[in-house]
LUMBA-94589 format. One record per residue: x negated, y, z of N, C-alpha, C in turn; residue in one letter. Coordinates in steps of 0.001 Angstrom, whole numbers, padded with zeros to 6 digits, always signed. Atoms other than C-alpha are relative to their C-alpha. Example, Ala and Ser with C-alpha at 12.3 -4.5 7.8 and 13.67 -1.06 7.14 Angstrom:
BEGIN
-000890-001190+000000-012300-004500+007800-000900+001200+000000a
+000820-001190-000060-013670-001060+007140+000770+001090+000730s
***
This chain:
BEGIN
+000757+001153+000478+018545+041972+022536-000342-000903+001194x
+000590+000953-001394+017893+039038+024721-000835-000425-000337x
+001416+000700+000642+014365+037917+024981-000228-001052+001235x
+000908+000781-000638+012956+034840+026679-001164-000631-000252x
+001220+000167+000506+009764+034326+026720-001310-000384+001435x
+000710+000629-000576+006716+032939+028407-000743+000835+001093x
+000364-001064-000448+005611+036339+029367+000456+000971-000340x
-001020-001003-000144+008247+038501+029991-000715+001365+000423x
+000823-001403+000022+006029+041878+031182-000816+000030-000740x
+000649-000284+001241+003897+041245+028395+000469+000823-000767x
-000777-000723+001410+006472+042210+025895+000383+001149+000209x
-000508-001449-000479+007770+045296+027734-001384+000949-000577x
+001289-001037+000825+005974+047965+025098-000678-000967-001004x
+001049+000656+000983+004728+045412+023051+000230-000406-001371x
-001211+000290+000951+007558+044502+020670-000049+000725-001355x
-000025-000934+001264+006782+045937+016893+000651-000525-000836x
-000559+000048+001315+009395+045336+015464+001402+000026+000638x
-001236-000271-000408+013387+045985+015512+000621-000952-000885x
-001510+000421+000559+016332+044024+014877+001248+000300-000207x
-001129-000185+000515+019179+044939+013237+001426-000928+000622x
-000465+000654-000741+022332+043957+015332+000997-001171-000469x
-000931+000932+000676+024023+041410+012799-000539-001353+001097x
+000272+000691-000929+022537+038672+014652-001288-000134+000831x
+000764-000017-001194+020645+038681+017825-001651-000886+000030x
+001316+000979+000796+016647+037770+016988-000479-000260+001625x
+000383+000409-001025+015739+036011+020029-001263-000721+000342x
+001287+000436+000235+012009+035324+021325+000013-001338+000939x
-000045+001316-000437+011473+031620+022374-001181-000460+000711x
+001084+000065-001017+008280+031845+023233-000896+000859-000597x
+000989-001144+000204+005092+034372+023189-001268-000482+000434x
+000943-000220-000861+001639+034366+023839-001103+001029-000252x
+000601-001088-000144-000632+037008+024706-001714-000729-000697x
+001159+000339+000351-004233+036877+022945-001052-000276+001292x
+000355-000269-001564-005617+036608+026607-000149-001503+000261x
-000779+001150-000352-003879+033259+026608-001023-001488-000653x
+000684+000332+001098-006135+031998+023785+000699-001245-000913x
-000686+000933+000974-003687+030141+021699+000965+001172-000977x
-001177-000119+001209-001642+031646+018636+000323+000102-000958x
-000699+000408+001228+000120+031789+015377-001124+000477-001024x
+000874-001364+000771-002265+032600+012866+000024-000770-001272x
-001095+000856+001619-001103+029246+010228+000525-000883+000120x
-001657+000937-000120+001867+026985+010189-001133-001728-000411x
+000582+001468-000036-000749+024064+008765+001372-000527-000798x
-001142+000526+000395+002096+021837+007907+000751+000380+000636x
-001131+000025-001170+004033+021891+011126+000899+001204+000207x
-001267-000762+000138+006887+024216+010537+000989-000488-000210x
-001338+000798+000686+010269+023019+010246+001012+000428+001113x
-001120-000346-000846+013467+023959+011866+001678-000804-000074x
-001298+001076-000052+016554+021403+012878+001249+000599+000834x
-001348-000466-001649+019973+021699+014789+000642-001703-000090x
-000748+001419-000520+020950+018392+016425+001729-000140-000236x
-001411-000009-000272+024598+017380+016827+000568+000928+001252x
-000067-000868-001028+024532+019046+020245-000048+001304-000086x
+000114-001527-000176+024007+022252+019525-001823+000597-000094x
+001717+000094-000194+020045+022251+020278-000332+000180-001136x
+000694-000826+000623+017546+023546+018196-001643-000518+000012x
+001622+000236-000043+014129+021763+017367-000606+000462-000902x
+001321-000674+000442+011062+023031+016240-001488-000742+000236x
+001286+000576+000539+008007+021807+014636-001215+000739+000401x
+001444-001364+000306+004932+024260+014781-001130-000550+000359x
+001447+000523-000171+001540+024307+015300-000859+001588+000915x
+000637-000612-000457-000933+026474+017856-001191-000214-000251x
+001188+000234+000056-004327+027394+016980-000478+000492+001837x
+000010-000236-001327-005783+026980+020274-001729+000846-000163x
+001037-000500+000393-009181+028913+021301-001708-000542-000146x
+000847+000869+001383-011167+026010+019405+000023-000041-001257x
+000001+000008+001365-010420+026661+016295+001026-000790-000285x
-001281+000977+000476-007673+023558+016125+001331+000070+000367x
-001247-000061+000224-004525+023371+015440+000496-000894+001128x
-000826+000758-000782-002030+022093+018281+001205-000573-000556x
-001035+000484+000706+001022+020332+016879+000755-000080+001182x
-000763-000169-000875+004021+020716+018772+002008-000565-000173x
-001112+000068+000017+007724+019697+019013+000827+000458+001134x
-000959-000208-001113+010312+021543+021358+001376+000097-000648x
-001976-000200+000520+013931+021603+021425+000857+000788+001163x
-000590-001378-000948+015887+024607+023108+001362-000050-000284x
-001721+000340+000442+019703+023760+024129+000398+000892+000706x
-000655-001198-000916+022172+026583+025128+000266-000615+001394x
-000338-000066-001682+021946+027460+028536-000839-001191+001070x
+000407+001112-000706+019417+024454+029084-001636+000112+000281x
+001215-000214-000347+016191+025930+028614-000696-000746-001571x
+000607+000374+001079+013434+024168+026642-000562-001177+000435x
+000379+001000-000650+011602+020478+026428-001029+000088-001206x
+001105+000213+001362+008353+019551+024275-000678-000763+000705x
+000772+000812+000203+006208+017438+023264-001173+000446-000765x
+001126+000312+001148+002786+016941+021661-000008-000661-000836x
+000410+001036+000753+001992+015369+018729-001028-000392-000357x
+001135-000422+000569-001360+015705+018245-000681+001007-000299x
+000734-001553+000550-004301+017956+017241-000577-000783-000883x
+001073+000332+000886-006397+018135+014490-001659+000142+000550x
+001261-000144-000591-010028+017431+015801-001255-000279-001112x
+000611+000081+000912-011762+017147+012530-000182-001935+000077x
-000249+001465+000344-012996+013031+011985+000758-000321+001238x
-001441+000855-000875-010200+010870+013654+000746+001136+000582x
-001272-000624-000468-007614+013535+013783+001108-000412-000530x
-000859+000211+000503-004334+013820+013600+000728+001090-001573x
-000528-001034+001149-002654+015507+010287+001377-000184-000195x
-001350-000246+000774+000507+016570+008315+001274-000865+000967x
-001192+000499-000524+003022+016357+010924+001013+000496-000487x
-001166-000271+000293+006617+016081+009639+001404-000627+000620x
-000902+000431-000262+010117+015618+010416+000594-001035-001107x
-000334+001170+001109+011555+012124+009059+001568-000212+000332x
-001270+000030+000381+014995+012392+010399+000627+000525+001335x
-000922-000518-001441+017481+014289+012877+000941-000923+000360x
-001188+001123+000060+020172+011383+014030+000424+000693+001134x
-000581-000522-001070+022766+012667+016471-000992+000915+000919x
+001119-000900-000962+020153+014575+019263-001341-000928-000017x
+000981+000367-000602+017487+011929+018738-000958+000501-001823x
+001210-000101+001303+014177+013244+016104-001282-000939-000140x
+001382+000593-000204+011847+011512+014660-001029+000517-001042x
+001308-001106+000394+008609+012629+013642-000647-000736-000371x
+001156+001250+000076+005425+010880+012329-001213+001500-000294x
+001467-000604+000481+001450+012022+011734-000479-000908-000457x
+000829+000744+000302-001051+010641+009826-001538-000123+000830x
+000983-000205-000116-004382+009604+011617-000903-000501-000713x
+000966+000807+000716-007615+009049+010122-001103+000034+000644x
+001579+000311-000691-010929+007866+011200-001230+000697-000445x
+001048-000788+000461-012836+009956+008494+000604+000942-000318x
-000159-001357+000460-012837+013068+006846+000674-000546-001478x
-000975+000276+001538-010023+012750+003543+000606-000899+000679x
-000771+000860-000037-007741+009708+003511-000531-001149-000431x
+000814+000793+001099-009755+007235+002332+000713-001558+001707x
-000111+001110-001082-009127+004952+005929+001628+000921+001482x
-000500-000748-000699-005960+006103+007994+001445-000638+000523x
-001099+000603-000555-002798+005021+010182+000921+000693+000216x
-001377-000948-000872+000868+006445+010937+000653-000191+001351x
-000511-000203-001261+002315+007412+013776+001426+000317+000185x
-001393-000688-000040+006088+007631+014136+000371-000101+001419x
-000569-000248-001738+007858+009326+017527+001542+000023-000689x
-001554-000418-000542+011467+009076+018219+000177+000921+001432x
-000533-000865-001108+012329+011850+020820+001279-000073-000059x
-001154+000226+000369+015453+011806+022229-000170+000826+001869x
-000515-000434-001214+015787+014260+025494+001048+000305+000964x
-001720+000375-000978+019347+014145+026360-000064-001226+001000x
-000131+001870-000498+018194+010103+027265-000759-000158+001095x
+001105-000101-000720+016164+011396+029865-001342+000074-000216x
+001553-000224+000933+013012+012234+027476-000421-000823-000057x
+000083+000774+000564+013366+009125+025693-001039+000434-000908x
+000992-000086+000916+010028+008604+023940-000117-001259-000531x
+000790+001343+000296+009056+005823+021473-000414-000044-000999x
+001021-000130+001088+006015+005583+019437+000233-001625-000916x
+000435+001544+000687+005690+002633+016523-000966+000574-001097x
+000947-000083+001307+003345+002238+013672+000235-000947-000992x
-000046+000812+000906+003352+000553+010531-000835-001062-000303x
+001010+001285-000066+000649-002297+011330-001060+001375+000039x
+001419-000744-000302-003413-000739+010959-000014+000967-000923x
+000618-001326+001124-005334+001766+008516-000020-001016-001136x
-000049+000058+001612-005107+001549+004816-000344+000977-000478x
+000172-001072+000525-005599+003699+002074+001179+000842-000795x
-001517-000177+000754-001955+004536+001428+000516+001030+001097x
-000508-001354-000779-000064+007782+002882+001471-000418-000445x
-001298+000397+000019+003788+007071+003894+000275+001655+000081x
-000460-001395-000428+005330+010341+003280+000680+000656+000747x
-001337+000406-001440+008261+010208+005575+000031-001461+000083x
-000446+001345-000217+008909+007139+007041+001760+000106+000585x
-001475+000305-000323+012514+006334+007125+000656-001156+000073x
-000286+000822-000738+013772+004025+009400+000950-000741-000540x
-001360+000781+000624+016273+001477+008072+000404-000734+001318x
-000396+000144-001097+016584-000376+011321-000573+000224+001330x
+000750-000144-001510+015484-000402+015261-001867-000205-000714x
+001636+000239+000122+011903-001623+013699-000403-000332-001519x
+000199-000430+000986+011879-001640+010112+000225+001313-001013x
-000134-001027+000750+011698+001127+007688-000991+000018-001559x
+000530-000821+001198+010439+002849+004162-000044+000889-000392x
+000660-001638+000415+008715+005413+002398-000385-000168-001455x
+000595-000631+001225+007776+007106-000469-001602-000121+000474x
+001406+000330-000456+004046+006674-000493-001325+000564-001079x
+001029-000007+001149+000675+007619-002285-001194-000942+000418x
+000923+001054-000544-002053+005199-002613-001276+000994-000420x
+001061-000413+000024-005902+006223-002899-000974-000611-000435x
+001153+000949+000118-009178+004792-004413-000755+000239+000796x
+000757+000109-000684-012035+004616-002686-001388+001329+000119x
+000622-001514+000177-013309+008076-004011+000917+001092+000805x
-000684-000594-000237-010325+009354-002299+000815+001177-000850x
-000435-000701+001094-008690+010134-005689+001326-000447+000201x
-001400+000478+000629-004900+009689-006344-000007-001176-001116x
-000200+000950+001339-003954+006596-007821+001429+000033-000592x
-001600+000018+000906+000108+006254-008068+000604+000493+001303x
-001139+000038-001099+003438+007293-005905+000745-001183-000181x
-000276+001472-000194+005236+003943-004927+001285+000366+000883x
-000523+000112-000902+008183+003288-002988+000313-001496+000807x
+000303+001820-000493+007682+000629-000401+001468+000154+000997x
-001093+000013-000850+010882-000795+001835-000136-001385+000615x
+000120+000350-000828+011446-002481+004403-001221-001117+000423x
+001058+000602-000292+008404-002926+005990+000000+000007+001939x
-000625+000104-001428+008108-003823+009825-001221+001098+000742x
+000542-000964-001087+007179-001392+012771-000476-000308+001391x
-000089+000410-001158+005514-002233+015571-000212+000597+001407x
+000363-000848-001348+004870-000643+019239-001546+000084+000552x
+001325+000330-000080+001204-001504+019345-000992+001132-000355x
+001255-000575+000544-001593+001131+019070-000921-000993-001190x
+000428+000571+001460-003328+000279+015401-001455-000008+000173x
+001797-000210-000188-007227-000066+017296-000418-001159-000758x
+000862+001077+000476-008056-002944+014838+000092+000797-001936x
+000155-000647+001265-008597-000879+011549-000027-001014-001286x
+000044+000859+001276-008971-003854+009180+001477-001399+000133x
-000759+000693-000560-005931-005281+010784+001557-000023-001161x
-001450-000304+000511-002203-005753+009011+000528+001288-000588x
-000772-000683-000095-000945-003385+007339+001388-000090-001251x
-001187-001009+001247+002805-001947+005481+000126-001914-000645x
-000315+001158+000884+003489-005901+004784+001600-000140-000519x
-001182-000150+000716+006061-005223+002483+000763+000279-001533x
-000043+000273+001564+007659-005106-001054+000290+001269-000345x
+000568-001357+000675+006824-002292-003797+001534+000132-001238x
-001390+000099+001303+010654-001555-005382-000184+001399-001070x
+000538-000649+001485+009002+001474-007406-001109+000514-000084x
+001480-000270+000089+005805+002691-008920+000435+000766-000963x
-000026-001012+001133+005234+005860-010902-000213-000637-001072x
+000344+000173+001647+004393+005928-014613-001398+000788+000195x
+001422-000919+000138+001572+008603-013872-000683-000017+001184x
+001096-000463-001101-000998+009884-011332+001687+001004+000913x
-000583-001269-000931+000699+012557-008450-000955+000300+000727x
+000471-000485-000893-000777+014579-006729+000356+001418+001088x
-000879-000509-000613+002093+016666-005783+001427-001141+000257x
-001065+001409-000063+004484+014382-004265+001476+000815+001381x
-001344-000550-001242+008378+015861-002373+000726-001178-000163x
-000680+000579+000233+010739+013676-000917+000978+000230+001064x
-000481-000619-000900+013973+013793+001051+001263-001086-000019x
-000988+000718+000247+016498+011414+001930+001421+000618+000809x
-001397-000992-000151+020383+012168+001603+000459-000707+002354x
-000486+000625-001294+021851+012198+005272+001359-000902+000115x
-001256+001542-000198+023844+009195+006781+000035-000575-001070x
+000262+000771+001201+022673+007087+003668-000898-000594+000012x
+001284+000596-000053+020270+005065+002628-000596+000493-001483x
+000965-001023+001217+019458+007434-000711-001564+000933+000030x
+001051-000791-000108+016356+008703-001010-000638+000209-001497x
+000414-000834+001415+014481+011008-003762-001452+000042+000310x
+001302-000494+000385+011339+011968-004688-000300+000914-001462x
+000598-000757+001042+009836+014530-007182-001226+000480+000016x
+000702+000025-000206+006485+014723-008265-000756+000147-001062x
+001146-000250+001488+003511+015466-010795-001458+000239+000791x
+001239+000205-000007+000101+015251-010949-000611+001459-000786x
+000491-001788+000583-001838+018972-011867-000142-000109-001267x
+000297-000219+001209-002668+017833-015253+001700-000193-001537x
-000593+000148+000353+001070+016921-016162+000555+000985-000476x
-000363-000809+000371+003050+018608-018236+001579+000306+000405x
-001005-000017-001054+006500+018268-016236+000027-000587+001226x
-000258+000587-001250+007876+017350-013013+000633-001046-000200x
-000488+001443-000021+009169+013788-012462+001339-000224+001070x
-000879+000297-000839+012047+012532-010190+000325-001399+000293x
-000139+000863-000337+013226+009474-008784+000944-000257+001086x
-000611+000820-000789+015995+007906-006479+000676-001355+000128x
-000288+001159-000457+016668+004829-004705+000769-000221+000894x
-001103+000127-001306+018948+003253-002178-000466-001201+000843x
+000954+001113-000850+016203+000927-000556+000327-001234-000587x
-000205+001359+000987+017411-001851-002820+000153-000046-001417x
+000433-000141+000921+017219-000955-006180-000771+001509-000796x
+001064-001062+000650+015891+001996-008628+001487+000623-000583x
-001133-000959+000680+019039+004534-009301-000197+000622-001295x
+000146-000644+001310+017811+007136-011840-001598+000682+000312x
+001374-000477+000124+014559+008497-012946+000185+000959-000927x
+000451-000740+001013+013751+011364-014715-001351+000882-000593x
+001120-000015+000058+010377+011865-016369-000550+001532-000079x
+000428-001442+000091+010596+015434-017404+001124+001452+000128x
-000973-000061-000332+013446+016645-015118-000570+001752+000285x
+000476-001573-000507+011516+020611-014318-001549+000149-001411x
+000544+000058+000552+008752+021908-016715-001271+000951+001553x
+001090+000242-000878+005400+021973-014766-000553+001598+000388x
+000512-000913-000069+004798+025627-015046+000988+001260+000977x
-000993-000212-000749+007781+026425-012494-000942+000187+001477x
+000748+000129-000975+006671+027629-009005+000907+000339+001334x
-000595-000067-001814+007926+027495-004910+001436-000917-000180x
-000687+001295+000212+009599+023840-006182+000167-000103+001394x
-000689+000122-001371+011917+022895-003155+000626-000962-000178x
-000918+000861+000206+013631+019829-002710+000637-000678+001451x
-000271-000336-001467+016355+019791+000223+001597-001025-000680x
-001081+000957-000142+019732+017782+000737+001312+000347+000655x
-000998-000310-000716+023477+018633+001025+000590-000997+000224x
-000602+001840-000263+025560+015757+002404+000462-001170-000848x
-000503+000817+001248+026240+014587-001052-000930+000052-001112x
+000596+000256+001494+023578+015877-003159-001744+000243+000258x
+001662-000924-000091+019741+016570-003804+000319+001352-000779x
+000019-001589+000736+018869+020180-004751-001627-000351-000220x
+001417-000538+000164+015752+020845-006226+000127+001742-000704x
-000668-001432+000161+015465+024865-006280-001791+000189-000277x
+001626-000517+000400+012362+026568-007892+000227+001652-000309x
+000305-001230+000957+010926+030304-008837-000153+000110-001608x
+000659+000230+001870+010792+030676-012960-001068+000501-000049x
+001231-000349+000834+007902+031298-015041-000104+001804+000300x
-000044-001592+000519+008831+035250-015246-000114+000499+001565x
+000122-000841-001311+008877+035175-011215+001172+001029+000699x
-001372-000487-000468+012066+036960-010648+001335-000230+000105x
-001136+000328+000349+014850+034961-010822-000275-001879+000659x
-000141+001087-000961+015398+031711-008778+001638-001300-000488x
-000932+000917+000651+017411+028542-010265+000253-001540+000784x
+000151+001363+000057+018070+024969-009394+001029-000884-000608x
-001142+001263+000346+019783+021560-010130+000328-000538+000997x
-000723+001087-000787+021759+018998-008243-000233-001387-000474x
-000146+001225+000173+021296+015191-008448+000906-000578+000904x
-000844+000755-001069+024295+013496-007055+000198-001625+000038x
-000175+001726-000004+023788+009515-006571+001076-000981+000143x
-001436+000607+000058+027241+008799-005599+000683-000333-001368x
-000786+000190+001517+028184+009697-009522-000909-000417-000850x
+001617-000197+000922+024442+009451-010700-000059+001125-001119x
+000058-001739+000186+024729+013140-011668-000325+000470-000461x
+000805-001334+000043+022509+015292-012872+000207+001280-000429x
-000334-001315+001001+023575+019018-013354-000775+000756-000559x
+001051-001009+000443+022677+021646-015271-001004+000906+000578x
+000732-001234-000938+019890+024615-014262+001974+000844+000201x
-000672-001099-000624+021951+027160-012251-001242+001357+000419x
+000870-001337-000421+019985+030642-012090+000973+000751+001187x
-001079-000696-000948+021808+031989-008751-000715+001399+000598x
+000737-001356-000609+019208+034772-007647-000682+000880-001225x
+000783-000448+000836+017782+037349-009647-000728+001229+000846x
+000217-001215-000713+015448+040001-008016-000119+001448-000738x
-000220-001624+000510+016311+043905-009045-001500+000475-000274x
+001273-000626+000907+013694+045691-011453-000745+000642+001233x
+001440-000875-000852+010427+047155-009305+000572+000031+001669x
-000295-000180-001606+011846+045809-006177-001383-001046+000502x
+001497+000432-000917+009387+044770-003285+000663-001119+000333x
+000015+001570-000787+010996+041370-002553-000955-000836-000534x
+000756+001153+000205+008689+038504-002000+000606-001600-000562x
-000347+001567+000027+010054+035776-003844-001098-001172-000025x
+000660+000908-000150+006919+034300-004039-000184-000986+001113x
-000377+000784-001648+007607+033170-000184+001276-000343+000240x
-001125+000020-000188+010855+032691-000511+000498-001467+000778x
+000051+001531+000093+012677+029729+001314+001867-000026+000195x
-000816-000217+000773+016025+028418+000441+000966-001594+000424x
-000872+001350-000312+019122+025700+001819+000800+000526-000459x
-001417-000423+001045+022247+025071+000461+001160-001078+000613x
-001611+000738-000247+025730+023428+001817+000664+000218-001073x
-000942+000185+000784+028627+022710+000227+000553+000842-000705x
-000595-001495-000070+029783+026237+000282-000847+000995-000398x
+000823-001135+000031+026799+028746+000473-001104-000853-000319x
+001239+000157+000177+023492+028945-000775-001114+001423+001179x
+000503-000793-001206+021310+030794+002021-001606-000349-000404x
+001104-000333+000644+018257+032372+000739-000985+001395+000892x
+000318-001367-001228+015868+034661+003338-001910-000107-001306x
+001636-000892+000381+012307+036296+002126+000062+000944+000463x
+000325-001524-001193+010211+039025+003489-000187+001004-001353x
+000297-001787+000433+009849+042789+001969-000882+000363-000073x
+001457-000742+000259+006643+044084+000581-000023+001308+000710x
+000269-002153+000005+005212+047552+001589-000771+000453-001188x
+000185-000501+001591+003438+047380-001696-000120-000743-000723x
-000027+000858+000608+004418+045912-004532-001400-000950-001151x
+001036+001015+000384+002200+042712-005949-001068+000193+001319x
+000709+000124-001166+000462+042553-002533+000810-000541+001035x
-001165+000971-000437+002719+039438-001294-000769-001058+001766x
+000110+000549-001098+000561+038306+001519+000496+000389+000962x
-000706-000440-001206+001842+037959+005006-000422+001223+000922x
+000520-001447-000853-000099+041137+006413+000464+000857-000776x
-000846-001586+001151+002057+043444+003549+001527+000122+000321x
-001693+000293-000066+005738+042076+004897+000234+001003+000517x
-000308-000527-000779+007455+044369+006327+001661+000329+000110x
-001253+001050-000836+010667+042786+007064+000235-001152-000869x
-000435+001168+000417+012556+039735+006320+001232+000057+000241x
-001508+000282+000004+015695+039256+004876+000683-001090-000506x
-000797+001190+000421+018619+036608+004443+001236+000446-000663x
-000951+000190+000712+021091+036440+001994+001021-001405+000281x
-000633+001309+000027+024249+034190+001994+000933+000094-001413x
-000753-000315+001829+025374+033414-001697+001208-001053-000117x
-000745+000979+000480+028306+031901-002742-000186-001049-000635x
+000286+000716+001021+028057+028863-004612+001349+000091-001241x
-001213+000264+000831+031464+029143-006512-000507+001356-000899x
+000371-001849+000707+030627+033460-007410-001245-000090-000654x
+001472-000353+000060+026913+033355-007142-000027+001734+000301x
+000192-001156-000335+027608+036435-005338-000602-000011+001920x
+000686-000079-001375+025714+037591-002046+001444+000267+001183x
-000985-000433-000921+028639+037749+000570-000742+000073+001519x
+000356-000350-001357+026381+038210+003919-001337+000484-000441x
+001710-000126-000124+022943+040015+004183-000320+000709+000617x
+000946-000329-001280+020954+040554+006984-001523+000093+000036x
+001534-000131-000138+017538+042135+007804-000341-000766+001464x
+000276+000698-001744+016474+039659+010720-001074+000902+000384x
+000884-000392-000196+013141+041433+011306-000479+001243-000755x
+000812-001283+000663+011560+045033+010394-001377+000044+000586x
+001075-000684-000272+008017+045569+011089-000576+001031-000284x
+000170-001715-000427+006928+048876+012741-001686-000169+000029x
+001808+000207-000447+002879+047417+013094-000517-000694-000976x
+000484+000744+000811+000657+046321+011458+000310-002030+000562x
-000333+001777-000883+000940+041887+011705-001361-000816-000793x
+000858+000960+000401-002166+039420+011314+000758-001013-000736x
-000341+000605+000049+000027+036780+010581+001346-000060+000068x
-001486-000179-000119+003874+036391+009705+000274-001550-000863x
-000408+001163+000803+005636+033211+008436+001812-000132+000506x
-002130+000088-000060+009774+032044+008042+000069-001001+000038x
-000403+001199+001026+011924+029186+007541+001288-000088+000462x
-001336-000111+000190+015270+028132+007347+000968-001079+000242x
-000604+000754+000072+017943+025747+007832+001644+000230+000358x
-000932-000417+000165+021602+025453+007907+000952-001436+000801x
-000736+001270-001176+024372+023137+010109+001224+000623+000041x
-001374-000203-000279+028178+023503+009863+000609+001342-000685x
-000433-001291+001048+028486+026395+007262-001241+001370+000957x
+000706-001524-000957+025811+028838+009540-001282-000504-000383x
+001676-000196+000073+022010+029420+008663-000550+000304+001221x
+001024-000607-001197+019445+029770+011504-001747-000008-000815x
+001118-000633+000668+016483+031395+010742-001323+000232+001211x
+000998-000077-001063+012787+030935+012452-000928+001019-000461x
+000992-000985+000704+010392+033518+012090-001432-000342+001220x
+001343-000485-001131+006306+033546+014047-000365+001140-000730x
+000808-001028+000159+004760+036646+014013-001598+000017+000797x
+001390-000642-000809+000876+038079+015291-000046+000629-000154x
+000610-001294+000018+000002+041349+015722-001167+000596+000233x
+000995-000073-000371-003102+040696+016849-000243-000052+001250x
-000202-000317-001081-002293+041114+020341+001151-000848+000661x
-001615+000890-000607+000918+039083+020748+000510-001016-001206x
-000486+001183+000987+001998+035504+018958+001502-000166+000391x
-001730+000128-000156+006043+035447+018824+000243-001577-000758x
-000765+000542+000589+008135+032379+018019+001371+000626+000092x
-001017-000492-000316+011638+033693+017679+000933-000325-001157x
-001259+000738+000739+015074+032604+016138+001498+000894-000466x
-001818-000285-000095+018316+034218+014698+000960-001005-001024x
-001382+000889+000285+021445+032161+014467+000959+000262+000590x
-001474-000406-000914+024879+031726+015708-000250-000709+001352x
-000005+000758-001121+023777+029661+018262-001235+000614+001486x
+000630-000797-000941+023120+031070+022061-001465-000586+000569x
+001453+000812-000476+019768+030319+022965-000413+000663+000993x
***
């Protein structure tokens, strides 16, 4: 096993847990409770990319020993080491929140946060980074004019300084009013210190029918398609929506029934997936929306989990190419006791899409200890899955990775 890590004699004896030698689980970074920073909840900031290069970024978040969350971006290229950035912390009023990834382009990412001045959303501004460390740790921040009461969900860039988003707006109770999609609106380089200042001056090409207050969205790569799916808690289905930044493609009002759970909505180079758990909890389905044909297929049930087995599908997480569907969750030690202190390993499946048969499966992780804290996630690049896992043990915070790629 090759480990690199931040504290290499730490880990000697410290390591609870074994890997199975299908592929090589490699630690990226560690820190000792000593250290006073580590994994103990993902917050938003989890997410796992692979550039064109080969490289490998990562989202996460450190609770440091204040209580707040650190937000973080690094990117680890074979044989090159590692580079990061900050994005922010959460410091309670005027922090930063819900950092996400808005788009991988060749090796450069970009990222955004929301800040706000109070506690809720009621007054608040975005923040979008382009990183780009091949360019010599090309950094460049813009914003969308000042604070409003409107949340851009991703912002996706249409040119050097305009872009659009999926969006939710807010009343003044900090209630949900509608999801919207606003486009091309301009970006500027300016810190947003005038709060009653400009903002998002730009045109509204769709507006729900209802409230949301669950809102996913994901736009197709190298396109200008973008989706959304969404409902409000009191609805009785899920909703959908795509656009191509200039008009309104297809909508569908009651495209999932509302009582569906660990809704996913992810993007193969041609299609949306939206992939969910059923009602009964054991059995895992989705659809396709393809915008090129304006699409929509049938459910596909591709997973089913075996009678009185300990898999967690309730954590399950789940990409899909052209080819395979690549599906990892962790392993109970007793069944219906699905939190992350009961895992005790994590496994990946690789399913056919043509069979719907499992043709690869790997235990990335066994745990031999007890763990405070365990979390996954997943992504996929050129027919190969890479798989992130953090662990705590109470004693030691792991980030660590298996893929095909040497890190």
């Amino acid at each position: 096993m090759k480990q690199r890590s931040l504290f290499i004699s730490l880990l000697l004896g410290l390591l609870l847990f074994n890997a199975l030698p299908a592929e090589e689980l490699v630690i990226l970074e560690a820190f000792s409770s000593s250290d006073h920073k580590a994994f103990t909840d993902m917050y938003s900031a989890f997410e796992c990319n692979v550039d064109t290069s080969g490289a490998v970024w990562i989202h996460y978040s450190l609770t440091r020993d204040d209580s707040w969350p650190q937000f973080i971006v690094t990117r680890y290229s074979p044989g090159q080491g590692s580079q990061t950035s900050e994005l922010g912390a959460y410091y309670g009023i005027g922090g930063w929140y819900d950092p996400v990834v808005c788009r991988l382009d060749g090796t450069t990412m970009v990222s955004q946060v929301f800040v706000s001045n109070d506690y809720g959303r009621k007054k608040q501004y975005h923040e979008l980074t382009s990183l780009n460390y091949s360019a010599d740790k090309f950094k460049r921040v813009q914003y969308p004019g000042g604070a409003s009461n409107t949340s851009l969900l991703h912002v996706r860039k249409m040119t050097d300084t305009t872009a659009s988003s999926f969006s939710m707006d807010w009343d003044k109770n900090g209630d949900p009013v509608s999801v919207k999609f606003l486009n091309n609106f301009a970006l500027y380089p300016l810190w947003p210190d005038d709060y009653d200042g400009p903002f998002l001056e730009t045109d509204t090409l769709w507006v729900s029918s209802t409230l949301a207050t669950f809102v996913y969205d994901e736009r197709l790569p190298k396109s200008d398609f973008m989706a959304a799916v969404y409902r409000h808690w009191e609805d009785e289905y899920w909703k959908f929506a795509c656009v191509n930044n200039e008009k309104v493609l297809f909508e569908d009002a009651d495209i999932l029934a509302s009582d569906i759970e660990n809704l996913q909505l992810h993007t193969t180079k041609t299609q949306f997936v939206l992939s969910w758990r059923d009602a009964n909890q054991s059995v895992l389905s989705y659809v396709t929306y393809t915008p090129g044909t304006n699409n929509l297929s049938q459910p596909v049930s591709y997973y089913t989990s075996p009678a009185d087995s300990l898999e967690s599908l309730k954590h399950h997480e789940v990409v899909m190419d052209e080819k395979n569907i690549y599906l990892q969750f962790p392993l109970l030690k007793t069944a219906g006791k699905s939190e992350s202190t009961q895992w005790s390993a994590i496994v990946r499946h690789t399913i056919t899409r043509s069979e719907l048969a499992i043709s690869k499966s790997d235990t990335l992780i066994s745990f031999t200890g007890p763990q405070a804290f365990s979390a996954h996630r997943l992504t996929c690049k050129s027919g190969s899955a890479h798989s992130l896992l953090v662990t705590n043990d109470g004693q030691m915070s792991q980030l660590l990775y298996s893929g095909p790629i040497d890190l």
